[in-house]
Phi, psi and omega in degrees: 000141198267176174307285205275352155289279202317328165307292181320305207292297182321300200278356187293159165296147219290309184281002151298307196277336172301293187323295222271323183287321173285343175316311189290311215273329139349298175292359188237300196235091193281349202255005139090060194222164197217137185261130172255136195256180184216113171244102182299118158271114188264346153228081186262169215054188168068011187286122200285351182259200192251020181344086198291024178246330264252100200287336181276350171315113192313356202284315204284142161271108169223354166079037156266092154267148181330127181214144189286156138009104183296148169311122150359275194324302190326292186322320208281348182294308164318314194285340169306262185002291171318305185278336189308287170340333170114351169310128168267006205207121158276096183228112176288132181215128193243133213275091174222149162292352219141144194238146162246149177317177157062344208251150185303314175278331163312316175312319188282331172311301182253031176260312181289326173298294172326287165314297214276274176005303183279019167257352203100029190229161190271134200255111151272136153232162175217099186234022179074205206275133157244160186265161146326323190274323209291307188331291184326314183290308167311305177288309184307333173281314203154002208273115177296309211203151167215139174281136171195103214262145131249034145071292177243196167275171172288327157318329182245348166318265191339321199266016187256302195213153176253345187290300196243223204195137164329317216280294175349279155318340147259348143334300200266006166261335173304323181291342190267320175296300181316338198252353145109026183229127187285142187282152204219150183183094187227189147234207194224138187267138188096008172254042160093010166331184147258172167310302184275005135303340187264325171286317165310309186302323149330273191333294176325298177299316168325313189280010166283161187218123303350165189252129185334165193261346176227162181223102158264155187247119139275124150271132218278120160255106167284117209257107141008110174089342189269144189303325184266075178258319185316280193073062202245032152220068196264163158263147189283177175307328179293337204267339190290287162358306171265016185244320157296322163309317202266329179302288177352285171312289188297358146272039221264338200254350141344150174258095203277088195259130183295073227259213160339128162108001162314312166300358178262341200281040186331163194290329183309316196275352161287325187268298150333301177282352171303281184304325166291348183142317159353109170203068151185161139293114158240150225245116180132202205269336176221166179211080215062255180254345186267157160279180191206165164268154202285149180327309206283306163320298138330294171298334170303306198283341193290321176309275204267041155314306195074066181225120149279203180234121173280160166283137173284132162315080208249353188236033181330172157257120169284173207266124165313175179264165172297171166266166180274152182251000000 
């Protein structure tokens, strides 16, 4: 979808642009259900880039430290835990800039994918930049989806992070795609972008072909020590809404997932957005270094919603690749 239809779509009057968003999500997602996802941070800190939102980046004071690798057992204990809860969706994330083949924690990685896999849950990883071979490796242990968000527009990328490059993030969604694993692929909102820096980003994602199987919208939880420590561009509730709506639309066969920033979230504006087109989650007590809202709370609004819980998707078909910009 170009800029400039997501702008006119965007910019409609707001119960104007709701009506055209349940419309769409109606027609794609009739069964009125919320995916709950569960997200591990398996390694965290010590991370080489400058992600500026980012608390585990090593550049920061942000009193996040640097931790190895989780155990196996661990992990698996958690992802059992997760599905008793009712998670359909395993989603792992390791504070790396990037993984290479052959190396002892990759290895261990796709040694942790395999096990996990065989409970029934749909498996994410987010490990920073993969090759053409790793991508390959990853799917074949067991990898559903692989998260890799560009946060912003490209025009606004260079002031977020300096370590890598926009074309850099889609390199490596070309490689997850070319390698048969759908793409999970969103950003953040509040990182002094513009408003039409949040539709470019759109844009951007809307033209993959086929268009990721998840879109998540985060709102920026300002971390300590993080250069965005500040946090002096939050969105407002109406602009968080219509960025779900516009996601919605332009994006209609997709899992419009409510991301970061939920604890910030009264449940009516969780529930607005639920009604513009949202209908995942991710779910449980953390979220990486951030909080989240707890399972019983969650389940509540869902409950008193008239809301189901979807069952996992395991078998997407993935999205070509983007061209690189």
């Amino acid at each position: 979808m170009k800029f400039a239809d997501l702008k006119s779509t965007y910019d409609q009057p707001f119960f104007d642009l709701l009506k055209q968003a349940r419309t769409v999500h109606e027609a794609h997602w009739p069964e009125n259900e919320v995916q709950l996802c569960t997200l591990l941070s398996i390694k965290t800190g010590g991370c080489s880039e400058d992600c500026s939102y980012c608390a585990q980046s090593a550049r920061y004071k942000s009193g996040v430290e640097a931790e190895r690798l989780m155990p196996k057992c661990d992990i698996l204990e958690r992802a059992r835990a997760a599905r008793e809860n009712g998670s359909t969706r395993f989603c792992m994330g390791a504070a790396w800039r990037g993984v290479r083949g052959g190396t002892e924690r990759f290895n261990q990685v796709l040694d942790i994918v395999r096990e996990v896999s065989e409970l029934g849950m749909e498996v994410c990883t987010t490990l920073g930049e993969l090759g053409p071979d790793e991508a390959k490796q990853l799917k074949e242990a067991g990898v559903t989806a692989y998260n890799h968000n560009i946060d912003t527009s490209p025009e606004h990328y260079p002031n977020i992070v300096t370590t890598h490059t926009f074309e850099d993030r889609l390199r490596t969604i070309k490689n997850v795609q070319d390698a048969g694993m759908s793409v999970c692929c969103g950003g953040i909102l509040g990182l002094g972008e513009t408003p039409d820096d949040r539709l470019k980003m759109l844009e951007v994602i809307s033209e993959f072909s086929p268009q990721p199987e998840s879109v998540p919208i985060n709102s920026l939880m300002p971390m300590p020590g993080t250069p965005l420590e500040d946090g002096k561009t939050p969105p407002t509730p109406f602009e968080l809404v219509r960025m779900i709506a516009t996601a919605r639309i332009a994006v209609p066969q997709a899992k419009v997932r409510l991301s970061a920033g939920r604890t910030q979230m009264s449940d009516e504006l969780q529930a607005l957005c639920f009604f513009a087109g949202a209908n995942s989650i991710f779910y449980g007590d953390k979220l990486l270094t951030a909080k989240n809202p707890a399972v019983e709370k969650d389940l509540g609004l869902i409950k008193s919603l008239g809301l189901g819980t979807q069952q996992p998707f395991t078998d997407v078909p993935a999205p070509k690749a983007p061209a690189l910009v």
